[in-house]
C-alpha positions as a Markdown table, in Angstrom:
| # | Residue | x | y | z |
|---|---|---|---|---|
| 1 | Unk | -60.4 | 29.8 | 55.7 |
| 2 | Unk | -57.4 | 31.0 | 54.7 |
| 3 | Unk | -55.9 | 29.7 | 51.0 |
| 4 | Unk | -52.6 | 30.5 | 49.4 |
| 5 | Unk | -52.6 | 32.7 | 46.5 |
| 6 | Unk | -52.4 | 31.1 | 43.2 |
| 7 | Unk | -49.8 | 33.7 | 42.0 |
| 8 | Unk | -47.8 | 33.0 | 45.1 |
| 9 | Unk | -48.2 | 29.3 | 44.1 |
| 10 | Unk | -47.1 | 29.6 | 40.2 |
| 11 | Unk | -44.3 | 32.0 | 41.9 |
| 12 | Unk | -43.1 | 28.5 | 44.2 |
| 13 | Unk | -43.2 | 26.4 | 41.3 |
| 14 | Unk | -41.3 | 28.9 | 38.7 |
| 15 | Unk | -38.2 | 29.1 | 41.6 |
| 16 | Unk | -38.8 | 25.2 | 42.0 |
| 17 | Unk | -38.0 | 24.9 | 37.9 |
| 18 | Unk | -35.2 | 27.7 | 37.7 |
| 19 | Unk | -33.5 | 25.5 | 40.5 |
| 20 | Unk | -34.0 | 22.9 | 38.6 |
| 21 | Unk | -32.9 | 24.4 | 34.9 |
| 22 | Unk | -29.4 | 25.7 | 37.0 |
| 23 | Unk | -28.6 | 22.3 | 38.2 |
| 24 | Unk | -29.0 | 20.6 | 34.9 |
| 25 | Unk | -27.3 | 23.8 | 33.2 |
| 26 | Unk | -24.0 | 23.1 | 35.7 |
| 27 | Unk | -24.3 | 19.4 | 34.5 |
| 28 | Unk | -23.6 | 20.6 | 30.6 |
| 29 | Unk | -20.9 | 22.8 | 31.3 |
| 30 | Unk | -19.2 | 20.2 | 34.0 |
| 31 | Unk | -19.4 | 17.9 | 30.9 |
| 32 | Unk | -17.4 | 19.8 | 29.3 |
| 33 | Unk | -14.7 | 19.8 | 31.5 |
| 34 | Unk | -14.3 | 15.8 | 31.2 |
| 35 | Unk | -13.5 | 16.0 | 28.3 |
| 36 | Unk | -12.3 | 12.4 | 26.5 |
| 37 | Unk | -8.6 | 11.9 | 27.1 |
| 38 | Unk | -6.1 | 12.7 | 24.6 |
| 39 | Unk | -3.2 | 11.0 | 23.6 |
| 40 | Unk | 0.7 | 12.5 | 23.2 |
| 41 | Unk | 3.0 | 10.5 | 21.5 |
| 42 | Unk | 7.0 | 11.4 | 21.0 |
| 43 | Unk | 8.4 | 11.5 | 17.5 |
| 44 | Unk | 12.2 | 10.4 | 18.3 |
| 45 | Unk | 14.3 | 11.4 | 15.2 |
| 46 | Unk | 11.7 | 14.5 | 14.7 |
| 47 | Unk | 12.3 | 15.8 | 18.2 |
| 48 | Unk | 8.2 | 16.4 | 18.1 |
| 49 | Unk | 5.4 | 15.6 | 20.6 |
| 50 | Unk | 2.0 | 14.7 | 18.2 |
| 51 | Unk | -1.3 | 15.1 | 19.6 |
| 52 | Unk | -3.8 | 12.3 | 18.9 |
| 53 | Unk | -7.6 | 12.4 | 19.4 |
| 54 | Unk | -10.3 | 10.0 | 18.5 |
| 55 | Unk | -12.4 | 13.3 | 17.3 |
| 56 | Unk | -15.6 | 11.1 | 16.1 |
| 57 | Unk | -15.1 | 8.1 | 17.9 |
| 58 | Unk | -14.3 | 5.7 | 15.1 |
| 59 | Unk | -11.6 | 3.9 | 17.4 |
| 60 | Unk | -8.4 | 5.7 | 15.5 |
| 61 | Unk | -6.8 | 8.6 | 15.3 |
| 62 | Unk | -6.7 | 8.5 | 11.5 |
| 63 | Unk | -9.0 | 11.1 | 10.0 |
| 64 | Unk | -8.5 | 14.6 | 9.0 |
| 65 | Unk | -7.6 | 16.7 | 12.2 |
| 66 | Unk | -7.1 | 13.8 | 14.3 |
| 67 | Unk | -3.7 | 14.2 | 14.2 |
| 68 | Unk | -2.1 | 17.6 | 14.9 |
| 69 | Unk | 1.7 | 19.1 | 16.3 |
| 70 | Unk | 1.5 | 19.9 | 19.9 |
| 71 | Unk | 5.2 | 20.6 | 20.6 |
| 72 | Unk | 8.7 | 20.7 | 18.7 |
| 73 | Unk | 12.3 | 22.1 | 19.3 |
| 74 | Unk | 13.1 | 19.0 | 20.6 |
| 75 | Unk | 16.7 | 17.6 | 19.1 |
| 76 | Unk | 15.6 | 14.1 | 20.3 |
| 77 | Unk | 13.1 | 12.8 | 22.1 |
| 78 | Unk | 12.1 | 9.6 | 24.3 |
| 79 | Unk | 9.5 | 8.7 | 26.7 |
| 80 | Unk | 7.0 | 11.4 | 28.3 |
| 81 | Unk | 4.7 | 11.1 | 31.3 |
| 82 | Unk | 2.5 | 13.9 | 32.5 |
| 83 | Unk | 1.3 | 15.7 | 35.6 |
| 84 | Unk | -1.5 | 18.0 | 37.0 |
| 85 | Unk | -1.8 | 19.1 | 32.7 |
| 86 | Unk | 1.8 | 19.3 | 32.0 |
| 87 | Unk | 3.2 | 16.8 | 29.6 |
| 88 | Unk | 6.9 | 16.0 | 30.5 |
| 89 | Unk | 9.4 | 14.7 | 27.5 |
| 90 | Unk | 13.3 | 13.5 | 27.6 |
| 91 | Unk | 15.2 | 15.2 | 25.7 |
| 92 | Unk | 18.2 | 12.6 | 25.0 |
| 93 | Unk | 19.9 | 14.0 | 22.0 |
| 94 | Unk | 22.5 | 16.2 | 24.0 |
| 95 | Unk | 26.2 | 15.6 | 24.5 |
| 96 | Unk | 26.6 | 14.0 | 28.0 |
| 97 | Unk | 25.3 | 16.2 | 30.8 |
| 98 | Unk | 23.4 | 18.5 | 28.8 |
| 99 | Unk | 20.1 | 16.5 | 28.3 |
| 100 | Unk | 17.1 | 17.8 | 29.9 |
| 101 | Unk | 13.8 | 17.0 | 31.0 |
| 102 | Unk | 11.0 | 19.4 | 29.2 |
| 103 | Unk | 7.8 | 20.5 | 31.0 |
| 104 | Unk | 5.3 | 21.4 | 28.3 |
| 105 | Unk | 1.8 | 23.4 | 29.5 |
| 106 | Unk | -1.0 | 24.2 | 27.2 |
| 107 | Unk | -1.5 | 27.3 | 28.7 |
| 108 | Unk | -4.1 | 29.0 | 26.5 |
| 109 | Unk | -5.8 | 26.0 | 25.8 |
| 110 | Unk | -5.3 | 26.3 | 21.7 |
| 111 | Unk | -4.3 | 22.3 | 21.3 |
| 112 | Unk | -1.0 | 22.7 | 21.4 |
| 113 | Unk | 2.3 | 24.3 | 23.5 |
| 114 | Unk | 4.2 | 25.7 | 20.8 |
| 115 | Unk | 3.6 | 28.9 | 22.2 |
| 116 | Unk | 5.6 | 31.9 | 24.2 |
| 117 | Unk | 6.0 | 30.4 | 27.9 |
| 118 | Unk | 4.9 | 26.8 | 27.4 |
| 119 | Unk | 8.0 | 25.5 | 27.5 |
| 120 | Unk | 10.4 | 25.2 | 30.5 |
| 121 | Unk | 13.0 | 23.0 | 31.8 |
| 122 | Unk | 12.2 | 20.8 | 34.5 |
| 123 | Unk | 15.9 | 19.1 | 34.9 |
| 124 | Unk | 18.7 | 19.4 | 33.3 |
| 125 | Unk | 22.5 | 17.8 | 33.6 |
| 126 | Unk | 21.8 | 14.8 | 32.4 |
| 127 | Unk | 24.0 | 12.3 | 30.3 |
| 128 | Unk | 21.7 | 9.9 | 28.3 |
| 129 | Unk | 18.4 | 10.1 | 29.9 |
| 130 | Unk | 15.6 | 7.9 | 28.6 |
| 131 | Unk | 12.4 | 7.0 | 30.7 |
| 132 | Unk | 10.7 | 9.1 | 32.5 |
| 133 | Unk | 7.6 | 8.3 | 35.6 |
| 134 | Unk | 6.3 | 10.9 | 37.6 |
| 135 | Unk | 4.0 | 9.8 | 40.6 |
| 136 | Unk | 1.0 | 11.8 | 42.0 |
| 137 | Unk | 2.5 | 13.8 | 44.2 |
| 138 | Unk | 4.5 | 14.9 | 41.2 |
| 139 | Unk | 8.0 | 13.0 | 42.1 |
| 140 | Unk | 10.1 | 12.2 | 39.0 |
| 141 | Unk | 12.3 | 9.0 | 38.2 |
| 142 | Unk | 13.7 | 9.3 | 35.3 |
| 143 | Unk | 16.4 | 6.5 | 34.1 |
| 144 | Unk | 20.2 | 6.7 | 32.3 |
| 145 | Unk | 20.5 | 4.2 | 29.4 |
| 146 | Unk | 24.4 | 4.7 | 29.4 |
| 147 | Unk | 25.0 | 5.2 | 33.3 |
| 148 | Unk | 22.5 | 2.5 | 34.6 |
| 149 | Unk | 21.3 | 5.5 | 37.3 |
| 150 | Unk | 18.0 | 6.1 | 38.1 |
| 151 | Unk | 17.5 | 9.5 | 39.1 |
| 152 | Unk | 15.0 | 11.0 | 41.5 |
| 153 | Unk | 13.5 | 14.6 | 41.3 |
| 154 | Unk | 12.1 | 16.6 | 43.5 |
| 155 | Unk | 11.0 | 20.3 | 43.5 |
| 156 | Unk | 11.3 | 20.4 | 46.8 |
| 157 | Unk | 10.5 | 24.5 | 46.6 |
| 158 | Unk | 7.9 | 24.4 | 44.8 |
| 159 | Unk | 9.3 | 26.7 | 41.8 |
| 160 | Unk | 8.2 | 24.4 | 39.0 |
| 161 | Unk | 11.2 | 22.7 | 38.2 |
| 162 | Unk | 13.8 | 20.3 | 40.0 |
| 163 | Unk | 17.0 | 22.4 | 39.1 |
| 164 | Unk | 18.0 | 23.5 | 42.7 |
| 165 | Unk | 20.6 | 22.0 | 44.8 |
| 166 | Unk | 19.2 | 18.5 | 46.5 |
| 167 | Unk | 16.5 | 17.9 | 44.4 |
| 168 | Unk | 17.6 | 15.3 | 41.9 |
| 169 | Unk | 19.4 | 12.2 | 43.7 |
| 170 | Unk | 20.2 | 8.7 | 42.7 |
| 171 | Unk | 17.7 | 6.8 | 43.9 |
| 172 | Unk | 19.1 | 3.3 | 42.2 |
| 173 | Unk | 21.9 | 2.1 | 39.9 |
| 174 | Unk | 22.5 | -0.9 | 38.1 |
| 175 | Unk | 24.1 | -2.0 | 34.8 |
| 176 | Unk | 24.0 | 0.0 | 31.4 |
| 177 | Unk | 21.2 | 0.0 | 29.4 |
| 178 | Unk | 17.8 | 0.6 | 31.0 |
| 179 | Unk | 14.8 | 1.9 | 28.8 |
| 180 | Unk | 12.3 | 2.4 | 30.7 |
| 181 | Unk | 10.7 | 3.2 | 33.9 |
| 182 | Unk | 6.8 | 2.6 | 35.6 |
| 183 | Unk | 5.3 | 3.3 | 38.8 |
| 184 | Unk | 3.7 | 0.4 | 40.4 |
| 185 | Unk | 2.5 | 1.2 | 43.7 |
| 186 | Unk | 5.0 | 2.0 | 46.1 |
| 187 | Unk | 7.6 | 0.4 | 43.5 |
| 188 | Unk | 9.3 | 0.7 | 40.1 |
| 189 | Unk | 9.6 | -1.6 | 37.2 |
| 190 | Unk | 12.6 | -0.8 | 35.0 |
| 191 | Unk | 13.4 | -2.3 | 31.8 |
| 192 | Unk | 16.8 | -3.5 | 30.9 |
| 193 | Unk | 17.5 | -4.1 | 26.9 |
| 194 | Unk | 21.3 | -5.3 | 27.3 |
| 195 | Unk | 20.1 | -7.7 | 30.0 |
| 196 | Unk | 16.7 | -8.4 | 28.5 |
| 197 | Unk | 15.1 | -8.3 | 31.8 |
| 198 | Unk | 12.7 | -6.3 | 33.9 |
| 199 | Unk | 13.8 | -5.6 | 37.4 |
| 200 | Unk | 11.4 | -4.6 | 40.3 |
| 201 | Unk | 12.9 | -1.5 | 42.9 |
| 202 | Unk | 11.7 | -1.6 | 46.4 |
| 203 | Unk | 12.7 | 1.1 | 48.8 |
| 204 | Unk | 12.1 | -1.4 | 51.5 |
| 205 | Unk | 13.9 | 0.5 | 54.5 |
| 206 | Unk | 11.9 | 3.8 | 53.8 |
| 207 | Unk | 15.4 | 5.8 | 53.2 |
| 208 | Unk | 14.3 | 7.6 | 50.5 |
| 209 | Unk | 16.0 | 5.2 | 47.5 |
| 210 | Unk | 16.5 | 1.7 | 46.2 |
| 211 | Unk | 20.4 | 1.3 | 46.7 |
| 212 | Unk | 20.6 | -1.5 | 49.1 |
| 213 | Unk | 20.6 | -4.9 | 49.1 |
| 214 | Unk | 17.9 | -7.2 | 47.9 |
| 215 | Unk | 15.6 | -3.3 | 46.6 |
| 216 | Unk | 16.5 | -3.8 | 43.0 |
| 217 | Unk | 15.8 | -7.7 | 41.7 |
| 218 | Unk | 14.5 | -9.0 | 38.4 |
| 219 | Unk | 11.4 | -10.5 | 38.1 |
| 220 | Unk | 11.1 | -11.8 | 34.6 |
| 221 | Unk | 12.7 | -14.8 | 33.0 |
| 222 | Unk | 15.1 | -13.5 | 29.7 |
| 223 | Unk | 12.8 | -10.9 | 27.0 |
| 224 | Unk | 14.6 | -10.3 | 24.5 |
| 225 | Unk | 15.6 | -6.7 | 23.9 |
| 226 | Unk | 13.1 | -5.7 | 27.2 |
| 227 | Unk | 12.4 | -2.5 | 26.5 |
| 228 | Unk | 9.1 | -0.5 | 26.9 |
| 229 | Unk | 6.6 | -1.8 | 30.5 |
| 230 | Unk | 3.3 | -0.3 | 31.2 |
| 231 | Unk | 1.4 | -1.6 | 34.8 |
| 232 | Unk | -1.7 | -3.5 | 34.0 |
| 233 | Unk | -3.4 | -2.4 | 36.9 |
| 234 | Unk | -4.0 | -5.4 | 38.7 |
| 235 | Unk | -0.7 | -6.3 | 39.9 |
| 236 | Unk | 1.1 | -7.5 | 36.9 |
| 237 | Unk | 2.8 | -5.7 | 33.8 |
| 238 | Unk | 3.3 | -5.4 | 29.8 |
| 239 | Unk | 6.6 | -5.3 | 28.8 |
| 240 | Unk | 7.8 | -5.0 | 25.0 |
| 241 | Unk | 10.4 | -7.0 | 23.1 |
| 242 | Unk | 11.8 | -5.0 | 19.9 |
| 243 | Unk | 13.9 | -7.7 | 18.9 |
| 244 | Unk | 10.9 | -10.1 | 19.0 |
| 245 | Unk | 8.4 | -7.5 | 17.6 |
| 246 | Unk | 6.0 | -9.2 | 20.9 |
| 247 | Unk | 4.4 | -7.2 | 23.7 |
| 248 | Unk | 4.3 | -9.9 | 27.0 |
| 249 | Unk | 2.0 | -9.7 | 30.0 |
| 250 | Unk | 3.9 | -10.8 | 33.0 |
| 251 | Unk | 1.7 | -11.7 | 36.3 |
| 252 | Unk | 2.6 | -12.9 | 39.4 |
| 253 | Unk | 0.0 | -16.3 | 39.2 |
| 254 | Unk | 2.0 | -17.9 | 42.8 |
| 255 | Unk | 2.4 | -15.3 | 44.8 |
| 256 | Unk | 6.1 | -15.2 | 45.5 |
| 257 | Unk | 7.1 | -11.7 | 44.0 |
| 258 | Unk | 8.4 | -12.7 | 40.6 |
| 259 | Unk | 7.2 | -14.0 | 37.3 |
| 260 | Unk | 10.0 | -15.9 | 36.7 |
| 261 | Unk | 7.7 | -19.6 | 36.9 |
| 262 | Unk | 5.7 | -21.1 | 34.3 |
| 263 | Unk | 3.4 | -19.4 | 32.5 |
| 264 | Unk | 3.9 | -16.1 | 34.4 |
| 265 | Unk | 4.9 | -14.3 | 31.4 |
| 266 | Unk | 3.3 | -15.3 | 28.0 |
| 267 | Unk | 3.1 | -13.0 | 25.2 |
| 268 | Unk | -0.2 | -10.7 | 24.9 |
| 269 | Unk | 0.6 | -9.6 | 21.4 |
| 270 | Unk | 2.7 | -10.4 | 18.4 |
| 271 | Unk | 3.3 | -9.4 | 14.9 |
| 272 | Unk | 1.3 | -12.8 | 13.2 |
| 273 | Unk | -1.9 | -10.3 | 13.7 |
| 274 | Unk | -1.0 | -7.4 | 15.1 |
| 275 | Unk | 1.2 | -6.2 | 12.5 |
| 276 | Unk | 4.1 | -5.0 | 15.3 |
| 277 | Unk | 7.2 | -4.3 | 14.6 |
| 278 | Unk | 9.7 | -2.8 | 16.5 |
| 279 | Unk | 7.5 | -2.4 | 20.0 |
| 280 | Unk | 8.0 | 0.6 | 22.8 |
| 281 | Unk | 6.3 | 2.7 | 24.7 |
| 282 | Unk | 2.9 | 1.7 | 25.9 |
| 283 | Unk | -0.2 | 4.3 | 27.5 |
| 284 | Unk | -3.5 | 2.5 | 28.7 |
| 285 | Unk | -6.5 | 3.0 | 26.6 |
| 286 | Unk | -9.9 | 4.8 | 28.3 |
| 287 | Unk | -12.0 | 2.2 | 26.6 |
| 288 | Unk | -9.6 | -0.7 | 27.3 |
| 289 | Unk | -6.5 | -2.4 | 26.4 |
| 290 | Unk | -3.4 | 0.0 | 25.2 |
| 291 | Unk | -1.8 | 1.9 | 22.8 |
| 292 | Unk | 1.6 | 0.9 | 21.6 |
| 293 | Unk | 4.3 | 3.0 | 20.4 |
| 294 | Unk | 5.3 | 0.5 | 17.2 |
| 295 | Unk | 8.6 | 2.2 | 16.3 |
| 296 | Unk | 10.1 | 0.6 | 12.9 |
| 297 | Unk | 6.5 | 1.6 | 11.2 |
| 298 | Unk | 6.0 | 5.2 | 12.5 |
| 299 | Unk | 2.4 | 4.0 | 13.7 |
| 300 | Unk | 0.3 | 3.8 | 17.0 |
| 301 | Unk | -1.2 | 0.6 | 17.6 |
| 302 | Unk | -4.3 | -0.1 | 20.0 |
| 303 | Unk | -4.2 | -3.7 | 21.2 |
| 304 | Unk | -7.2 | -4.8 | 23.5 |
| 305 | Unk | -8.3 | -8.7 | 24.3 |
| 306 | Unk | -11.6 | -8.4 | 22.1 |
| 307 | Unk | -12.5 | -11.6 | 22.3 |
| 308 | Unk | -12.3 | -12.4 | 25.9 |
| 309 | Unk | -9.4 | -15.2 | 25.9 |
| 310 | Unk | -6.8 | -13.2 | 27.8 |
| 311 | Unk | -4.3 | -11.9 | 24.8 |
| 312 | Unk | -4.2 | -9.9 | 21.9 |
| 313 | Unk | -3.2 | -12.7 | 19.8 |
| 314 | Unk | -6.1 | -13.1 | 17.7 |
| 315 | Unk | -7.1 | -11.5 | 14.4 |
| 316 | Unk | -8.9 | -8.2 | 15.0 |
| 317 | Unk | -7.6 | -7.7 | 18.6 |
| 318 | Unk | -5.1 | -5.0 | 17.4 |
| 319 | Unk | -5.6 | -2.3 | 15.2 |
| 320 | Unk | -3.9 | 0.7 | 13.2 |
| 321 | Unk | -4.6 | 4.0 | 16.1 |
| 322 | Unk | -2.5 | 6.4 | 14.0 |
| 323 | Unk | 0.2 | 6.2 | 11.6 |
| 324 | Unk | 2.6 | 8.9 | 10.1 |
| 325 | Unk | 4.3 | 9.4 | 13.1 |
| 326 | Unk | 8.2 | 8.9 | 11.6 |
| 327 | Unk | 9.8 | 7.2 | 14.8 |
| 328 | Unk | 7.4 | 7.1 | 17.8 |
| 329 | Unk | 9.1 | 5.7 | 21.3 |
| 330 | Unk | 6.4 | 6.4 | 24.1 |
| 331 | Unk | 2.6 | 7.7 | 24.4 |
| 332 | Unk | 1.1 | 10.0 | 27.8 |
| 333 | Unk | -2.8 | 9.9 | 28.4 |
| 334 | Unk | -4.1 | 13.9 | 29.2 |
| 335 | Unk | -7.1 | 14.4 | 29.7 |
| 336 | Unk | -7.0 | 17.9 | 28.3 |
| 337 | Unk | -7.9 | 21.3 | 30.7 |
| 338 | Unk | -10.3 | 23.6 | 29.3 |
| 339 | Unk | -10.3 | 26.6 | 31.4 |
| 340 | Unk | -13.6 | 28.4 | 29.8 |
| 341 | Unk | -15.2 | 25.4 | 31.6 |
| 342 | Unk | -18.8 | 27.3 | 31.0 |
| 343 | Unk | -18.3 | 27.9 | 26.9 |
| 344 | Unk | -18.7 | 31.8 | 27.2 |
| 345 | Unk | -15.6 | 32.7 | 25.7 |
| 346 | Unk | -13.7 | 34.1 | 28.8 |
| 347 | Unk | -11.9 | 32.9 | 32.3 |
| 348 | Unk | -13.5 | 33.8 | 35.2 |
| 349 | Unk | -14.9 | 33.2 | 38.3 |
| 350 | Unk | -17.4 | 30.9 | 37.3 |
| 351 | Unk | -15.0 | 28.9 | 35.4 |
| 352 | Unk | -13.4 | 28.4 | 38.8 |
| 353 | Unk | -16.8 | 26.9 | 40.8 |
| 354 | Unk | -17.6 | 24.9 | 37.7 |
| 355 | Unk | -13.6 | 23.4 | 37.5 |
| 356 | Unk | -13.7 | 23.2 | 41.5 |
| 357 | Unk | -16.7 | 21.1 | 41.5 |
| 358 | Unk | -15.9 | 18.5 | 38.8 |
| 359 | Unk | -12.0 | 18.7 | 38.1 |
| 360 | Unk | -10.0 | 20.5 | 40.5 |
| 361 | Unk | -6.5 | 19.1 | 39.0 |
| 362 | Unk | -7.8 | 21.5 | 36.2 |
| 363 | Unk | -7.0 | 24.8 | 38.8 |
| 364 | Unk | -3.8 | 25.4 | 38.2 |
| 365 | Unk | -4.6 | 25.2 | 34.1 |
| 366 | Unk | -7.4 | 28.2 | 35.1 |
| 367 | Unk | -5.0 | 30.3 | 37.0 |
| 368 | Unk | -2.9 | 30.6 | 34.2 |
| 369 | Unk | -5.5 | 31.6 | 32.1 |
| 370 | Unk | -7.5 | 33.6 | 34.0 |
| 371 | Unk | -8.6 | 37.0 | 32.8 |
| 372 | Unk | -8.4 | 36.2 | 29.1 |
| 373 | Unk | -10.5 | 35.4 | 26.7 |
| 374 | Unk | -10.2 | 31.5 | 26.2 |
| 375 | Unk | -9.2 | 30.7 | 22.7 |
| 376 | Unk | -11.9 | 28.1 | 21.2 |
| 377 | Unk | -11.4 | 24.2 | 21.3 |
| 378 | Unk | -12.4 | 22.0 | 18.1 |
| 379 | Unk | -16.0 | 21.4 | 18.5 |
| 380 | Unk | -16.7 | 17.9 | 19.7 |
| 381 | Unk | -14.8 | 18.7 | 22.6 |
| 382 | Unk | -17.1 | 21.5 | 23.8 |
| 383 | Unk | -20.1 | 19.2 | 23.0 |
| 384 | Unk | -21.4 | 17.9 | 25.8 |
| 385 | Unk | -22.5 | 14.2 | 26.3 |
| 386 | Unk | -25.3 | 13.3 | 25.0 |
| 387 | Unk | -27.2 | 12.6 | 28.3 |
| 388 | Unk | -26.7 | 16.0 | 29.0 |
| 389 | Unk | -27.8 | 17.1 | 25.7 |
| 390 | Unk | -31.1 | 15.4 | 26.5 |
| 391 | Unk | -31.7 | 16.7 | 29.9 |
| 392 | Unk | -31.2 | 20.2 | 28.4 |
| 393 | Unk | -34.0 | 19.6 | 25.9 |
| 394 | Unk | -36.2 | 17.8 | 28.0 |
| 395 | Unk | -35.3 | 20.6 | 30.7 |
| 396 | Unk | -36.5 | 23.5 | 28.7 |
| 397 | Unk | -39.6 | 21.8 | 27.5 |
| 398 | Unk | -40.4 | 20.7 | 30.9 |
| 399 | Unk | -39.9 | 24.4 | 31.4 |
| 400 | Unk | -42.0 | 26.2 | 28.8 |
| 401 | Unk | -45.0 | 23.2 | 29.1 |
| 402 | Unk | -45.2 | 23.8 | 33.0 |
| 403 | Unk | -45.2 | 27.6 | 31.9 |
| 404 | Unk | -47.6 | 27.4 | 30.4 |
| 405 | Unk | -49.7 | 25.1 | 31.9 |
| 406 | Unk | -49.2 | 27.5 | 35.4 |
| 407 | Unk | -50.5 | 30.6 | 33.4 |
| 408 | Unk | -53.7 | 28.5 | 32.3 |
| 409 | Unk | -54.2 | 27.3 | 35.9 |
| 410 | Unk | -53.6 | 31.1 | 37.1 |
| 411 | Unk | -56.6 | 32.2 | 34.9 |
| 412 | Unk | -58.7 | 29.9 | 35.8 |
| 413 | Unk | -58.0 | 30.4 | 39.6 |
| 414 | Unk | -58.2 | 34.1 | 39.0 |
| 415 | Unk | -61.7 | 34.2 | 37.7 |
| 416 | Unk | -62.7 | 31.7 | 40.5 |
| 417 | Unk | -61.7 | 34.1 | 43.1 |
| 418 | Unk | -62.7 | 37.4 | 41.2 |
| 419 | Unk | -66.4 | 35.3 | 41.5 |
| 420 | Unk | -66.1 | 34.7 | 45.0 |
| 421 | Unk | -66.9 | 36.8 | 47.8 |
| 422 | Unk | -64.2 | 38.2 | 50.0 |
């Protein structure tokens, strides 16, 4: 009869482990690629961008290193959006067709973009620009507080801005003093703060804007001083009054394309609890709710329905995110690139596999950083999650017990045979 070998045998199982160690190995460096998001938040009358992170995971951005400059040379600044890494800012403090839009990149991954070619313009000419939306195939809106325009961008050739002929065209117009613009869907909801209402745009003849008749209608009854709106992601929206210091959730309960009927837009949040106080800009939150850009108090509040009743009305249902900021007007979510996606202190081609497996928005981060040696993030964003911590350890026990156990097995087998007779 003929048996396998034992040593061929501890040989199958030790490939069987490695296999095994490699997988869970690409599972701790994967984790830290998704990384927790990180929050940007414009400083008006600073002309700064402020990076915020919940470092320990108290619920605020509050504690020592929590709250750090990530860009400046701004003269002033208003709402931001990002895309594929890049964080996108209006600059609004110009004389008339000089303001810009700012694309700012990260590059070397150091937690901020204050450095050498981080900074470009995206689009310029503008007279008094003030919300921005990009959508995810990278198309810009961005809106005219003194021209009532809504301006579309395009880099139609690819070149990393919208500065060439044809790509920026009006894509609505309407009356002076629009805030603020979101992407909802197909459409966009604007915010009017002279008219104190939101209105929704609709290219509804697919030709490429929002000009004709019946594409631009409101949809809210009167908010006073309308200024900020976030999408709630289920069809309805948050919109901020900074005259009434009240953030209100506006959804469509009938069905007929508006909010304008009873109850279709009550307020979420207020100042009797919430402490707000001059309400703008508003950014989801990854653990629910949102965090609002409360401009007379230079803070960053996070409201969220704790209790379960539908609002943020009630004691304990917002609280203090991060303070200090001087004159905040909007917030962008990122979740942050880090291009050494395996830790070792370089960018290669095994950063690549790991970012092409698990984050491949990340590439064009790596490409800009690849060949150098990756400047290190704060620690608890290069430690991993704690499930993968654990299947690390119980990985390399696993390893060295079965080791172990295959060289005891081995002997035993190997005096056996030397016994036998061949």
């Amino acid at each position: 009869m003929i048996t396998s070998s034992p040593f061929r045998l501890s040989a199958g199982i030790g490939r069987l482990v490695t296999r095994w160690f490699l997988l869970v190995f690409m599972s701790v460096a994967s984790d830290g690629v998704r990384a927790a998001e990180t929050y940007f938040v414009s400083d008006e009358q600073a002309g700064v961008i402020w990076r915020l992170k919940d470092a320990n995971g108290d619920g605020d951005a509050l504690d020592i290193g929590e709250r750090s400059l990530w860009a400046d040379g701004l003269t002033t600044v208003a709402e931001l959006d990002q895309f594929h890494g890049s964080v996108f800012a209006v600059e609004e403090g110009l004389p008339d067709g000089l303001n810009q839009v700012i694309r700012f990149t990260d590059l070397n991954a150091d937690g901020d973009a204050l450095d050498a070619g981080e900074r470009s313009v995206w689009a310029d000419g503008l007279d008094d620009p003030r919300g921005i939306a990009l959508d995810d195939q990278g198309k810009g809106y961005v809106v005219d507080f003194e021209d009532g325009l809504v301006w579309a961008l395009t880099d139609m050739n690819s070149d990393g801005d919208a500065l060439d002929v044809g790509e920026r065209t009006i894509y609505a117009e309407g009356a002076v003093g629009i805030a603020s613009v979101a992407i909802q869907g197909n459409d966009l909801l604007l915010t009017n703060a002279f008219e104190d209402l939101v209105f929704r745009l609709t290219d509804g003849n697919s030709d490429g804007d929002a000009l004709d008749e019946g594409e631009n209608i409101a949809v809210t009854p009167l908010i006073d001083n309308a200024t900020g709106v976030l999408d709630d992601g289920a069809g309805g929206f948050f919109v901020s009054s900074f005259a009434n210091d009240t953030v209100y959730h506006a959804v469509d309960k009938n069905g007929d394309g508006d909010m304008l009927d009873v109850a279709e837009a009550l307020s979420y949040a207020d100042s009797v609890f919430g402490g707000i106080d001059g309400p703008w800009g508003m950014e989801s939150h990854e653990l629910g709710g949102f965090l609002l850009a409360d401009y007379s108090d230079g803070q960053v509040l996070w409201a969220r329905d704790a209790n379960g009743d539908g609002d943020a009305l009630d004691q304990g249902d917002v609280h203090l995110f991060a303070d200090g900021i001087g004159s905040p007007v909007d917030i962008v979510a990122l979740t942050e690139c880090s291009p050494d996606a395996d830790g070792d202190g370089d960018v290669d081609g095994l950063d690549f596999l790991i970012i092409q497996r698990t984050s491949p928005e990340d590439i064009p981060c790596w490409e800009a950083a690849y060949g150098t040696n990756a400047l290190a993030q704060p620690v608890i964003e290069r430690v991993p999650e704690p499930t993968a911590l654990l299947m690390a350890v119980v990985t390399v026990y696993f390893f060295l017990t079965l080791r172990h156990r295959i060289m005891c097995f081995d002997s035993r087998l190997s005096t056996t045979v030397v016994g036998q007779r061949i």
